[in-house]
N, CA, C and O atoms as a Tripos MOL2 file, in Angstrom:
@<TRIPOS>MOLECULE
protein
  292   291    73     0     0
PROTEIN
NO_CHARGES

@<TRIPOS>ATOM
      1 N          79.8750   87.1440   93.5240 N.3       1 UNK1
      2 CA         80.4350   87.6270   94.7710 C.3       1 UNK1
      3 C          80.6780   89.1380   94.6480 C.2       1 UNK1
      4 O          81.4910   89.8310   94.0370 O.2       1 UNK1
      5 N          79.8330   89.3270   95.3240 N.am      2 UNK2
      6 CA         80.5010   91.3440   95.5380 C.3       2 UNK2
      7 C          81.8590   91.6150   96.1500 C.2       2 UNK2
      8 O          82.5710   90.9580   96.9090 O.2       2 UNK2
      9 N          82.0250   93.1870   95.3840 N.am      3 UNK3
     10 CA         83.1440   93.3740   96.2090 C.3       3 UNK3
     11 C          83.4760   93.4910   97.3690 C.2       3 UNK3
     12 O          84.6690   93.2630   97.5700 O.2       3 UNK3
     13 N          82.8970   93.7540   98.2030 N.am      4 UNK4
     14 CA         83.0680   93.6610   99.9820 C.3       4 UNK4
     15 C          83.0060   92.7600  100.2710 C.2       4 UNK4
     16 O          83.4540   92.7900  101.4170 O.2       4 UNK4
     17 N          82.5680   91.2030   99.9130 N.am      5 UNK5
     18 CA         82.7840   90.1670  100.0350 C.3       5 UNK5
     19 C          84.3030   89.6440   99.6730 C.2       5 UNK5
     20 O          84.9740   88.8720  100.3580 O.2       5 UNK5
     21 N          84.6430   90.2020   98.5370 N.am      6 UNK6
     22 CA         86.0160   89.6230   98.3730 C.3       6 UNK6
     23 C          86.8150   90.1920   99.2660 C.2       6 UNK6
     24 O          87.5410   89.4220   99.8930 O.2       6 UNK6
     25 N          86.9020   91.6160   99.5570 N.am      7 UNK7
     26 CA         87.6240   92.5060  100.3060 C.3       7 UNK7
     27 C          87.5390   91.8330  101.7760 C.2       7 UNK7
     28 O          88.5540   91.7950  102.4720 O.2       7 UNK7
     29 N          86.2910   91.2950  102.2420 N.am      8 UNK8
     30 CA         86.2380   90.5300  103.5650 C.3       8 UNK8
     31 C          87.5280   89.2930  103.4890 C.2       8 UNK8
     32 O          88.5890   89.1930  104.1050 O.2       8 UNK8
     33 N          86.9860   88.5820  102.6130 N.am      9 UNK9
     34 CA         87.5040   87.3330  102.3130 C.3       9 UNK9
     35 C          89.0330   87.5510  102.1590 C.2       9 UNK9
     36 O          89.6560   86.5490  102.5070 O.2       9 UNK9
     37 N          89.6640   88.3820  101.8170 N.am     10 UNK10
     38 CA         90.9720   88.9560  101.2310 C.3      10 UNK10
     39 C          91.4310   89.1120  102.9560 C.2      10 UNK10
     40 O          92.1210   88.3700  103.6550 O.2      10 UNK10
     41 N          90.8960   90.0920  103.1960 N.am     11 UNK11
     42 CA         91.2670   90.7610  105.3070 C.3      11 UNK11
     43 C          91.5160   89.1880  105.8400 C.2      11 UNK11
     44 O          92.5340   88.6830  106.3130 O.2      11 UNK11
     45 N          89.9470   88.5030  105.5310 N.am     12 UNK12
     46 CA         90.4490   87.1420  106.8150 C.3      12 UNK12
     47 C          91.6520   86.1290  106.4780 C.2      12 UNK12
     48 O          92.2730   85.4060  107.2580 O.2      12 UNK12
     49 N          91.8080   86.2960  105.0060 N.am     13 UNK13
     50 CA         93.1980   85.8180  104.9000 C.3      13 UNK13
     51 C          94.2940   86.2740  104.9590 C.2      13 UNK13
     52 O          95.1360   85.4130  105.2140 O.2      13 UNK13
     53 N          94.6670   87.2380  104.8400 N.am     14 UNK14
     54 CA         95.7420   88.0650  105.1680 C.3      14 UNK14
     55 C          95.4000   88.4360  106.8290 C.2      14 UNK14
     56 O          96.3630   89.0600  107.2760 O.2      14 UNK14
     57 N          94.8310   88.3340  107.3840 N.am     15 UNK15
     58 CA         94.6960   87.9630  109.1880 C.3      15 UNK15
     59 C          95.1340   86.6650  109.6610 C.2      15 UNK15
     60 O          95.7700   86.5480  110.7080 O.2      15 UNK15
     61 N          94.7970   85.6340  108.8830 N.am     16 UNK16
     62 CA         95.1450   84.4140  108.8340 C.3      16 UNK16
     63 C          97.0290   84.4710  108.5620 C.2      16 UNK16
     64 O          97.6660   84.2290  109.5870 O.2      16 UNK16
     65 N          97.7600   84.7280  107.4590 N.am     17 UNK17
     66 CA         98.6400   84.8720  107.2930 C.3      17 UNK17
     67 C          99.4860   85.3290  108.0440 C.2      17 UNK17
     68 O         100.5840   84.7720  108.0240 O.2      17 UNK17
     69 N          99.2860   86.4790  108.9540 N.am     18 UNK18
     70 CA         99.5510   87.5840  109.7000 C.3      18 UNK18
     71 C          99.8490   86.3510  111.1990 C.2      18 UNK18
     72 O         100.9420   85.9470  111.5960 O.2      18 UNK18
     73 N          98.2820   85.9650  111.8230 N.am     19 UNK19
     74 CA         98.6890   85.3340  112.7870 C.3      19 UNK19
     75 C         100.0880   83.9290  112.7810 C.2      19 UNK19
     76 O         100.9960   83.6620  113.5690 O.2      19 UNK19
     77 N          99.5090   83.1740  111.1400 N.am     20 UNK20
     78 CA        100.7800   82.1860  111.3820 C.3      20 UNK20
     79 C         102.2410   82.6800  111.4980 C.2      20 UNK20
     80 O         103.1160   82.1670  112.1950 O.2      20 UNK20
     81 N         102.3700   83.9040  110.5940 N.am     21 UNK21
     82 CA        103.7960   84.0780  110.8830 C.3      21 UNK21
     83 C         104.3270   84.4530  112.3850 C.2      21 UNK21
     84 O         105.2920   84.0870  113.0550 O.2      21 UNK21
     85 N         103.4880   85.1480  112.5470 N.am     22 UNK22
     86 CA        103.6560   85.6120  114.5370 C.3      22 UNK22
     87 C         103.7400   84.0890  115.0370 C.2      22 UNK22
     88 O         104.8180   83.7810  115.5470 O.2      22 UNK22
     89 N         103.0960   83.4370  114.9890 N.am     23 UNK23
     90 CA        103.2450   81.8610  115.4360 C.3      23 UNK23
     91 C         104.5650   81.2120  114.9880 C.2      23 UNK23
     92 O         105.1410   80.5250  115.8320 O.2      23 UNK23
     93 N         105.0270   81.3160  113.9750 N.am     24 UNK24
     94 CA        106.1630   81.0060  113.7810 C.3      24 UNK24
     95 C         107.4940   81.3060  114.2320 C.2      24 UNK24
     96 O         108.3790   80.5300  114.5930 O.2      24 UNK24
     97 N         107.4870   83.2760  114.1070 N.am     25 UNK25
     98 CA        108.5210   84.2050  114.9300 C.3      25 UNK25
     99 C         108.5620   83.0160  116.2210 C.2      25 UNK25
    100 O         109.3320   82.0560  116.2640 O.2      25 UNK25
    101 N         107.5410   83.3650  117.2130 N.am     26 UNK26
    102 CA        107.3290   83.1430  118.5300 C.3      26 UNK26
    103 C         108.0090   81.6840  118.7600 C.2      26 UNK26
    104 O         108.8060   81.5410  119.6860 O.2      26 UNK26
    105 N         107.6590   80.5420  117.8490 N.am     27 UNK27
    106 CA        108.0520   79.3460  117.7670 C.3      27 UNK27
    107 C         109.9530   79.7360  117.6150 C.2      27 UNK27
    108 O         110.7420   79.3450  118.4760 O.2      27 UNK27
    109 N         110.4240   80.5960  116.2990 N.am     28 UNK28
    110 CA        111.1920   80.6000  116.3560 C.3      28 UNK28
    111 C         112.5210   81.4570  117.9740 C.2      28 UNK28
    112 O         113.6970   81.2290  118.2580 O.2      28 UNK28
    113 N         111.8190   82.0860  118.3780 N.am     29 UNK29
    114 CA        112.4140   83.0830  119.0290 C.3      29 UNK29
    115 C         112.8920   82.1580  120.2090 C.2      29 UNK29
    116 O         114.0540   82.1350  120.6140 O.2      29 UNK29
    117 N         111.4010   81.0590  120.9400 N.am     30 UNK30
    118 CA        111.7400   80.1530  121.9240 C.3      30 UNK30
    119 C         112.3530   79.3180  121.6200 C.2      30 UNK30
    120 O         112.5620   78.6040  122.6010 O.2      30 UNK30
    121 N         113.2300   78.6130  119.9490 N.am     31 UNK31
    122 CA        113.6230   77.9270  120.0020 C.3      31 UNK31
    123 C         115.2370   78.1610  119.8440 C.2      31 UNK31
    124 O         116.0830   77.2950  120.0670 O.2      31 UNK31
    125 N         115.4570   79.2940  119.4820 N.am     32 UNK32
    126 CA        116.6110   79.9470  119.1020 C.3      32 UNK32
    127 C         117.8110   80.4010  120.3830 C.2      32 UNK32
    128 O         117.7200   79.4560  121.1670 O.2      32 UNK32
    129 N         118.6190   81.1470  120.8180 N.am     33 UNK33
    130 CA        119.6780   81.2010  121.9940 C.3      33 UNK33
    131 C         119.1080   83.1780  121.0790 C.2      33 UNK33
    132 O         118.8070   83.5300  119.9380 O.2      33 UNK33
    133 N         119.2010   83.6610  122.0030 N.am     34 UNK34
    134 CA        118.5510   85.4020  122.3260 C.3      34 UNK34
    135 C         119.3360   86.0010  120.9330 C.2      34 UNK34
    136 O         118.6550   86.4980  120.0360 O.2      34 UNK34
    137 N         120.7350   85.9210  120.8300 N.am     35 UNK35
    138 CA        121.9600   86.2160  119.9410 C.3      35 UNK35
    139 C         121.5000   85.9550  118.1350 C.2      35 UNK35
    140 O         121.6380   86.8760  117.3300 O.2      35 UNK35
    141 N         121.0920   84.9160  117.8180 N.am     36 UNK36
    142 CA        120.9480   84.4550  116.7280 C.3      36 UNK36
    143 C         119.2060   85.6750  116.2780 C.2      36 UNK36
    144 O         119.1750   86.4260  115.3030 O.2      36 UNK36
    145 N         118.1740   85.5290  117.1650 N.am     37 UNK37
    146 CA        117.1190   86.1260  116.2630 C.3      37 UNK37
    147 C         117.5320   87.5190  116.7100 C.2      37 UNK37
    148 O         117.2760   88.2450  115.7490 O.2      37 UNK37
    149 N         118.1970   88.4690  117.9860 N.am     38 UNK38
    150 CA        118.3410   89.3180  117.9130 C.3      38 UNK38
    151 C         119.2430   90.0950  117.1450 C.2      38 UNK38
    152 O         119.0910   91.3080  117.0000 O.2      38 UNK38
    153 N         120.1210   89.4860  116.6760 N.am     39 UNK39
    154 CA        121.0780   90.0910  115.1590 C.3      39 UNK39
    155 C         120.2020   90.1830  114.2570 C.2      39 UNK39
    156 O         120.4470   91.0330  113.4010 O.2      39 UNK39
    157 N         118.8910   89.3790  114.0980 N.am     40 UNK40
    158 CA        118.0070   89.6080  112.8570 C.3      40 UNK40
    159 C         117.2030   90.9020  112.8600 C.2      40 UNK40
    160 O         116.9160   91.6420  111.9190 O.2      40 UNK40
    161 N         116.8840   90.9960  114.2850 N.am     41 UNK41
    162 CA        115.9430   92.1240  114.3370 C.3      41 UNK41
    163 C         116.8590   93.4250  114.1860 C.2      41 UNK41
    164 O         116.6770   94.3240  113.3650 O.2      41 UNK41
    165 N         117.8230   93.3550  115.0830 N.am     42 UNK42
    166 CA        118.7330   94.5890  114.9710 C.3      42 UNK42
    167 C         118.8430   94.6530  113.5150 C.2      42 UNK42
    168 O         118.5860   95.8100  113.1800 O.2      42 UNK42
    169 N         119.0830   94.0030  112.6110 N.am     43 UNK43
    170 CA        119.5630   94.4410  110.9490 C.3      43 UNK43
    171 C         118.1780   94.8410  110.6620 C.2      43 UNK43
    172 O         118.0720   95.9730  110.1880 O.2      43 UNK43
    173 N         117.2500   94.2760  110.8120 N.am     44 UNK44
    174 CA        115.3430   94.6860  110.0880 C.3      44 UNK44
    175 C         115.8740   96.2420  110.7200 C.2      44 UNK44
    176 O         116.2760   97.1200  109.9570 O.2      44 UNK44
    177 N         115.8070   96.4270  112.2060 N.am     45 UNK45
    178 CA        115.2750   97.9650  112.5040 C.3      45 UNK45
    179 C         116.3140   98.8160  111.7840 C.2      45 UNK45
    180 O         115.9240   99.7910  111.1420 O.2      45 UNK45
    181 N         118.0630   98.4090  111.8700 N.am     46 UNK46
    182 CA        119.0420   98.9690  111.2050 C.3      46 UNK46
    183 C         118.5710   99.6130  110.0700 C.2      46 UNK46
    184 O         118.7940  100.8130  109.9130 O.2      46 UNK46
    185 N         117.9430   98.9560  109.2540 N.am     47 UNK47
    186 CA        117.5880   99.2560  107.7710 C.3      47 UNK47
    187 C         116.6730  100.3140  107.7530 C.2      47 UNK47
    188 O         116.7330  101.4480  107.2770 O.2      47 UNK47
    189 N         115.4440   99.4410  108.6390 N.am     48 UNK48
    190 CA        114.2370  101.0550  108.8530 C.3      48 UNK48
    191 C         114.3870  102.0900  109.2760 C.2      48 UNK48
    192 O         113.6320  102.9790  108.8830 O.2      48 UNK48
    193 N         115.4800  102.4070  110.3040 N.am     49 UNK49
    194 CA        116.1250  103.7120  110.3470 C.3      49 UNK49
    195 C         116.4680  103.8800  109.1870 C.2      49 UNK49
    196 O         115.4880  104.1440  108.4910 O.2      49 UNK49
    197 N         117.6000  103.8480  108.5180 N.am     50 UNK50
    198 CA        118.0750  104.1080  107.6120 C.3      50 UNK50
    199 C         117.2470  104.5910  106.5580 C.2      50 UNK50
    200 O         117.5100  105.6710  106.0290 O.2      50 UNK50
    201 N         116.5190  104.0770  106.2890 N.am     51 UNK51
    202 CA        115.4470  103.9040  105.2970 C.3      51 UNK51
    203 C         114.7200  105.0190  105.6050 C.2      51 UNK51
    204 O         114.4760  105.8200  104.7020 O.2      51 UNK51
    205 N         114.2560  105.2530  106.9290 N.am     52 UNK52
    206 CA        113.7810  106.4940  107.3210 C.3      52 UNK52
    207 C         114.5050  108.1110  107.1210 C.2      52 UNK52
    208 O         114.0660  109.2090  106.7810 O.2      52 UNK52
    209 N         116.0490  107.4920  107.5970 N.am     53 UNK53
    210 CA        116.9870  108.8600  107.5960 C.3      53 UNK53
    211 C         116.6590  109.5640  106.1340 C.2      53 UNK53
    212 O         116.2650  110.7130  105.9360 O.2      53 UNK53
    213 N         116.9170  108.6140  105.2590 N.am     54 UNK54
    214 CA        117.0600  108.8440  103.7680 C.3      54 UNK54
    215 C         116.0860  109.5180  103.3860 C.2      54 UNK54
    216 O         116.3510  110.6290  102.9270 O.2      54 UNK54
    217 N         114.6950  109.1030  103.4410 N.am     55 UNK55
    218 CA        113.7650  109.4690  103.3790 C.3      55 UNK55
    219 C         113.5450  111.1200  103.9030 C.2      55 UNK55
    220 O         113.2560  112.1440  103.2840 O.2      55 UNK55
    221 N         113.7720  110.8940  105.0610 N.am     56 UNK56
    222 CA        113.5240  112.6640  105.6390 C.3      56 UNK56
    223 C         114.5400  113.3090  104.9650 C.2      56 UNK56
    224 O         114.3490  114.5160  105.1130 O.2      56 UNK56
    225 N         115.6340  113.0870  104.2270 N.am     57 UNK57
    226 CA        116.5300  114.0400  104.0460 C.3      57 UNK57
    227 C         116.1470  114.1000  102.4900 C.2      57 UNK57
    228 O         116.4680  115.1310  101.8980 O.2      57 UNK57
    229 N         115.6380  113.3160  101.9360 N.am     58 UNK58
    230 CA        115.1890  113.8100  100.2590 C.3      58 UNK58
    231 C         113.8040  114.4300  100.0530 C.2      58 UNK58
    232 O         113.2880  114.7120   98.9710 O.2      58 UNK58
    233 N         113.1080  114.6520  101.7180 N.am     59 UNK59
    234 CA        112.1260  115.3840  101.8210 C.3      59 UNK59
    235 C         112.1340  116.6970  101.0680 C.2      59 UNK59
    236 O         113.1530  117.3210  101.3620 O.2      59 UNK59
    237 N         111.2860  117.4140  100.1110 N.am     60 UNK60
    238 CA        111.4410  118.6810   99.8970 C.3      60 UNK60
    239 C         111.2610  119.6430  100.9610 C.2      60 UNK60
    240 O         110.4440  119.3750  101.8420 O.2      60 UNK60
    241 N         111.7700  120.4920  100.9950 N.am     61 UNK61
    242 CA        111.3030  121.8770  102.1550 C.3      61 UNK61
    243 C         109.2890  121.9800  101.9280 C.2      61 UNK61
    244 O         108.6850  121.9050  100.8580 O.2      61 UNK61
    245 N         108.8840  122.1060  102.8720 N.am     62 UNK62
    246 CA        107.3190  122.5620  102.7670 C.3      62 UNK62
    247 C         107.0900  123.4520  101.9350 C.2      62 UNK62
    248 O         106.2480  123.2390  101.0630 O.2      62 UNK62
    249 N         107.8280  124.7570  101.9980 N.am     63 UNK63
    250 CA        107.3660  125.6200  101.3480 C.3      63 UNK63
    251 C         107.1030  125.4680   99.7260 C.2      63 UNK63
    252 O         106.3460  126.2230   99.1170 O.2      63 UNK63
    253 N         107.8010  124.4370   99.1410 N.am     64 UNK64
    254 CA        107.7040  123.9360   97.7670 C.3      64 UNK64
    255 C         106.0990  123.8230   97.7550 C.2      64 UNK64
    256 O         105.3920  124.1330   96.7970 O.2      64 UNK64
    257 N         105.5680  123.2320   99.2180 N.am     65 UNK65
    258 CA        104.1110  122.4930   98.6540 C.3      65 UNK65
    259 C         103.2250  123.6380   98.4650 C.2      65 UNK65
    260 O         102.3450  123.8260   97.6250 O.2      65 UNK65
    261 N         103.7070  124.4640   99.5620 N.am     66 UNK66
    262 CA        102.8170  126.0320  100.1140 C.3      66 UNK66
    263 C         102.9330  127.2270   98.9110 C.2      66 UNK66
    264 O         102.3430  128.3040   99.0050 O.2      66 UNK66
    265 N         103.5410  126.9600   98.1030 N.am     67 UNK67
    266 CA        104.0740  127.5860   96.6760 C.3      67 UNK67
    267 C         103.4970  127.5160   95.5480 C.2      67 UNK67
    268 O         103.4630  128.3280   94.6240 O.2      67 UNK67
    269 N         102.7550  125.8660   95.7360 N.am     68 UNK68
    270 CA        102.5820  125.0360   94.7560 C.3      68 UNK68
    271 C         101.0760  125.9790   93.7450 C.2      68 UNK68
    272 O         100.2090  126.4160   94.5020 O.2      68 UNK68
    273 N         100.8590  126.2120   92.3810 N.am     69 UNK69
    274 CA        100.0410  126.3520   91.9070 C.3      69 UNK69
    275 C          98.8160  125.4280   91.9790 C.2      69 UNK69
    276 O          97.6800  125.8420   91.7440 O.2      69 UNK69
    277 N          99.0410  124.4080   92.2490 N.am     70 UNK70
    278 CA         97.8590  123.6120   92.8690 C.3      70 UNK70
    279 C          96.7320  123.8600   94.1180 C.2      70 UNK70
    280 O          95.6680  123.2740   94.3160 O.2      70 UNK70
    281 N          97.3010  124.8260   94.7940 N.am     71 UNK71
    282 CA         96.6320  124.9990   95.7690 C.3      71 UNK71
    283 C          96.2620  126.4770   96.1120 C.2      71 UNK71
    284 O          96.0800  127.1090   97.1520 O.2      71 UNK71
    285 N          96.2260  126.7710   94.6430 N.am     72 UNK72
    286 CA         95.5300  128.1350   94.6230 C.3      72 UNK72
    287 C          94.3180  128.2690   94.3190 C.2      72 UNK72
    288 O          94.0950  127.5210   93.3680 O.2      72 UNK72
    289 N          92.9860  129.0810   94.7570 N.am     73 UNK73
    290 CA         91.8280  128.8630   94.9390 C.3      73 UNK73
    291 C          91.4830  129.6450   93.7910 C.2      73 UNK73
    292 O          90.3030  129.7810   93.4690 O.2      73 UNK73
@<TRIPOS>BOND
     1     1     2 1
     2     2     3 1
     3     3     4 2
     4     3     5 am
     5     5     6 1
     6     6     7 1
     7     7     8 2
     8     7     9 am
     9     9    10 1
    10    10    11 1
    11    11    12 2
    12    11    13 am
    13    13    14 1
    14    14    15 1
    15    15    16 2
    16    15    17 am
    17    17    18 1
    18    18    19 1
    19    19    20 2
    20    19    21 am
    21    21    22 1
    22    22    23 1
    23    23    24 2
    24    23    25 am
    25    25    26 1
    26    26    27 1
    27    27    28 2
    28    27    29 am
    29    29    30 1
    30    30    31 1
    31    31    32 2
    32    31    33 am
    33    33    34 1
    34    34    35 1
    35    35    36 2
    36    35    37 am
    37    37    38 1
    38    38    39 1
    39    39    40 2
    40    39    41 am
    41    41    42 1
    42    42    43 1
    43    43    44 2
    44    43    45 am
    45    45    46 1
    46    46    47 1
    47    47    48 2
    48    47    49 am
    49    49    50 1
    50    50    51 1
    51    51    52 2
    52    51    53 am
    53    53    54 1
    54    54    55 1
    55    55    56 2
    56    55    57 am
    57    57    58 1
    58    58    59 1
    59    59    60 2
    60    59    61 am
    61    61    62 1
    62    62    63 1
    63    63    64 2
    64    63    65 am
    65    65    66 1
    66    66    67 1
    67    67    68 2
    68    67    69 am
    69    69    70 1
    70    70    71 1
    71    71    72 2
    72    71    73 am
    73    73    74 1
    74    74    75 1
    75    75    76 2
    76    75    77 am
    77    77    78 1
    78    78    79 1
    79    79    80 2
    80    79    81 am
    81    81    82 1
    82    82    83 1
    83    83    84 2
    84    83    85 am
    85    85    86 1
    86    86    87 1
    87    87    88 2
    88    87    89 am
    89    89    90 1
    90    90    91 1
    91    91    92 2
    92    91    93 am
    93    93    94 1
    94    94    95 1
    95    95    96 2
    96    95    97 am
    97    97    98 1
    98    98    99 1
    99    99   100 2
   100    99   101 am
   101   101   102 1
   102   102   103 1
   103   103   104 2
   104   103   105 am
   105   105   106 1
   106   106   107 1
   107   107   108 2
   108   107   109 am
   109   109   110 1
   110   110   111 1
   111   111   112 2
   112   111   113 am
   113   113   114 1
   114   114   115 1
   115   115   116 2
   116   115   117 am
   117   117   118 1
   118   118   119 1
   119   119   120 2
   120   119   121 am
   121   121   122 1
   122   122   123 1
   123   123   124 2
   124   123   125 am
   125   125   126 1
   126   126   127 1
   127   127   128 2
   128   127   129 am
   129   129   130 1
   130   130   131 1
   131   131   132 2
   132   131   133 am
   133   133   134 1
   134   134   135 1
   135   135   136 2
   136   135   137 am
   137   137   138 1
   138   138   139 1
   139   139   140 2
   140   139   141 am
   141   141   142 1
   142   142   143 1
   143   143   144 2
   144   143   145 am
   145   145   146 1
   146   146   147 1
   147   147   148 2
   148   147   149 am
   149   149   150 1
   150   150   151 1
   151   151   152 2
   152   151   153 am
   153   153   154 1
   154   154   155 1
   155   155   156 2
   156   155   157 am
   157   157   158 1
   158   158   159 1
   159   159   160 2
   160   159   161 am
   161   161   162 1
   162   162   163 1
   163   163   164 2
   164   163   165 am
   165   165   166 1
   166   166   167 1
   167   167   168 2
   168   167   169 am
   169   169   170 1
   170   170   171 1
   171   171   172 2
   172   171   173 am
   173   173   174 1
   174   174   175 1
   175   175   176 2
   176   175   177 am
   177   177   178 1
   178   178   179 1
   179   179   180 2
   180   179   181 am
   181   181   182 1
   182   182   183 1
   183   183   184 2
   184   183   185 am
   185   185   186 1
   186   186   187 1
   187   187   188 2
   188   187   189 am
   189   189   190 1
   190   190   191 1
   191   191   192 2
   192   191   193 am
   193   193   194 1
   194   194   195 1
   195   195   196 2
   196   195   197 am
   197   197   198 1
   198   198   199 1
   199   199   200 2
   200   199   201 am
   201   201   202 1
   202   202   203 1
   203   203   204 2
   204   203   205 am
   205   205   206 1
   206   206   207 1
   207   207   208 2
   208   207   209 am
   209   209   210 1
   210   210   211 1
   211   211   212 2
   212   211   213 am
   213   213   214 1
   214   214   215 1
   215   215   216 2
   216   215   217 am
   217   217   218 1
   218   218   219 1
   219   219   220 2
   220   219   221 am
   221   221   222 1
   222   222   223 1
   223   223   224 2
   224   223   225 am
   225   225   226 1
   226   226   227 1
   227   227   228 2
   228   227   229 am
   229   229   230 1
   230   230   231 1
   231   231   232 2
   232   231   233 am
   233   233   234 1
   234   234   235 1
   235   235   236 2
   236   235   237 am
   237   237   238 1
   238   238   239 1
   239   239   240 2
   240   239   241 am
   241   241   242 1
   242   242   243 1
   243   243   244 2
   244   243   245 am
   245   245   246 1
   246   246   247 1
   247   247   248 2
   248   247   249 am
   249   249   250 1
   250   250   251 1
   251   251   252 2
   252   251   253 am
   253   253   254 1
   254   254   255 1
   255   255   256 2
   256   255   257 am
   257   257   258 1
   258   258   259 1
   259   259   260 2
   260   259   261 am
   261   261   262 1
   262   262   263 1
   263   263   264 2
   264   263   265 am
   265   265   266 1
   266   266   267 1
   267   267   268 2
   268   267   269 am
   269   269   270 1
   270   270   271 1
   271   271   272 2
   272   271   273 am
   273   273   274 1
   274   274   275 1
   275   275   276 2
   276   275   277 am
   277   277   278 1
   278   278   279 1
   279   279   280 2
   280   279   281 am
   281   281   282 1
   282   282   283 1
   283   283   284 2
   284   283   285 am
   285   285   286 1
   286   286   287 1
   287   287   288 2
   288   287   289 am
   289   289   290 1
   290   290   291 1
   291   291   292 2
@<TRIPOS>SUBSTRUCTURE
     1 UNK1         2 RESIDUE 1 A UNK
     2 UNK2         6 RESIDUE 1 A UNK
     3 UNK3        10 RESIDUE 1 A UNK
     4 UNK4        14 RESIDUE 1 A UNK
     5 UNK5        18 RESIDUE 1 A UNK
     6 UNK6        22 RESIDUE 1 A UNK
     7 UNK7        26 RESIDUE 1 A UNK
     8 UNK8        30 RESIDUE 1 A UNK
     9 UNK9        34 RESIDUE 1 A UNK
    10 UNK10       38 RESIDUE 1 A UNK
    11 UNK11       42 RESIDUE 1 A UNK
    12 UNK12       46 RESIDUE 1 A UNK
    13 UNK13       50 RESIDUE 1 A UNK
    14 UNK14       54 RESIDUE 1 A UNK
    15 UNK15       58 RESIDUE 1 A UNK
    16 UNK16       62 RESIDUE 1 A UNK
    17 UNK17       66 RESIDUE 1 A UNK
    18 UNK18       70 RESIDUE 1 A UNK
    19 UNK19       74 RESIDUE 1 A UNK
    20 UNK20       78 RESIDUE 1 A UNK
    21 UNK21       82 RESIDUE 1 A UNK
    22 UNK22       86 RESIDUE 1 A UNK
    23 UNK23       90 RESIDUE 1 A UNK
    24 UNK24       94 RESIDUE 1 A UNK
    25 UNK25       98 RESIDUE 1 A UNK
    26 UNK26      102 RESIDUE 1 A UNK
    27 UNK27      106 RESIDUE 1 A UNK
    28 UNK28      110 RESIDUE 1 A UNK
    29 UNK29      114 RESIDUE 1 A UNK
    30 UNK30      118 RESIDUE 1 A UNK
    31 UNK31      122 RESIDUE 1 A UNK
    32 UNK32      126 RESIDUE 1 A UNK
    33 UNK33      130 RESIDUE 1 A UNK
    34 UNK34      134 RESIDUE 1 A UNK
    35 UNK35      138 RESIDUE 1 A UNK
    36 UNK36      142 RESIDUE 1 A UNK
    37 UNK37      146 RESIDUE 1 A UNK
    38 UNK38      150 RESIDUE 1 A UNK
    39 UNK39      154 RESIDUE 1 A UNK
    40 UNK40      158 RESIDUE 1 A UNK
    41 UNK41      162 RESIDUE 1 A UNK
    42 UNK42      166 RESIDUE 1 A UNK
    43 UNK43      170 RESIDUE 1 A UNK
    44 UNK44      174 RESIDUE 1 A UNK
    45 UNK45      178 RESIDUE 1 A UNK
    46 UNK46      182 RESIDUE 1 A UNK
    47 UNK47      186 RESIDUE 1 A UNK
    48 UNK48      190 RESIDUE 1 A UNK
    49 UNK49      194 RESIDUE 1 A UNK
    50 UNK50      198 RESIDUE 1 A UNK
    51 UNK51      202 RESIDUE 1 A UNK
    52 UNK52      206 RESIDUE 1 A UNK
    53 UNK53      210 RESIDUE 1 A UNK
    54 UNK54      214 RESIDUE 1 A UNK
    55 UNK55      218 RESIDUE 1 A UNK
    56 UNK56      222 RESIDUE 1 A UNK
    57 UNK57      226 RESIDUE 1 A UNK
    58 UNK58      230 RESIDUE 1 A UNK
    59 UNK59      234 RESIDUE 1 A UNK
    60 UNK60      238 RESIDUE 1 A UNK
    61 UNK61      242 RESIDUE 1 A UNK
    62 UNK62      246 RESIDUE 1 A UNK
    63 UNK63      250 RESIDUE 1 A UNK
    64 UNK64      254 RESIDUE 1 A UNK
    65 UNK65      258 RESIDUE 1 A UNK
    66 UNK66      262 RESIDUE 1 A UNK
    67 UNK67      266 RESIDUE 1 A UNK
    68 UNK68      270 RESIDUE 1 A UNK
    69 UNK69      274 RESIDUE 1 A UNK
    70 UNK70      278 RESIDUE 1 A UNK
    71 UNK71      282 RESIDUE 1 A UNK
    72 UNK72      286 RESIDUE 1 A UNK
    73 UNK73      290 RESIDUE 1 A UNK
């Protein structure tokens, strides 16, 4: 088996994976009262902000990169 074959084979399962869980959310969301899965989502996005804030603020300044001996010709 070549590699683009596995790499195919790898995508349609992890597409596969991808759709059941959406099938599941969806199952879960209609079976749930609005309150219970929306506290879940609010904490997921809570975090990804966060996660984001953090992130931009341990960003270095650009000019570190524009400085950098690496990118001298």
């Amino acid at each position: 088996m070549s590699d683009s074959e596995r790499r195919e084979r790898k995508h349609d399962r992890n597409q596969r994976d991808r759709h059941r869980q959406i099938r599941e959310w969806a199952a879960y969301v209609r079976s749930h009262p609005d309150e219970d899965w929306g506290e879940q989502v609010n904490t997921l996005v809570n975090s990804q902000l966060q996660s984001a804030r953090h992130l931009e603020a341990e960003r270095p300044d650009e000019s570190v990169f524009r400085d950098s001996p690496l990118l001298d010709e």
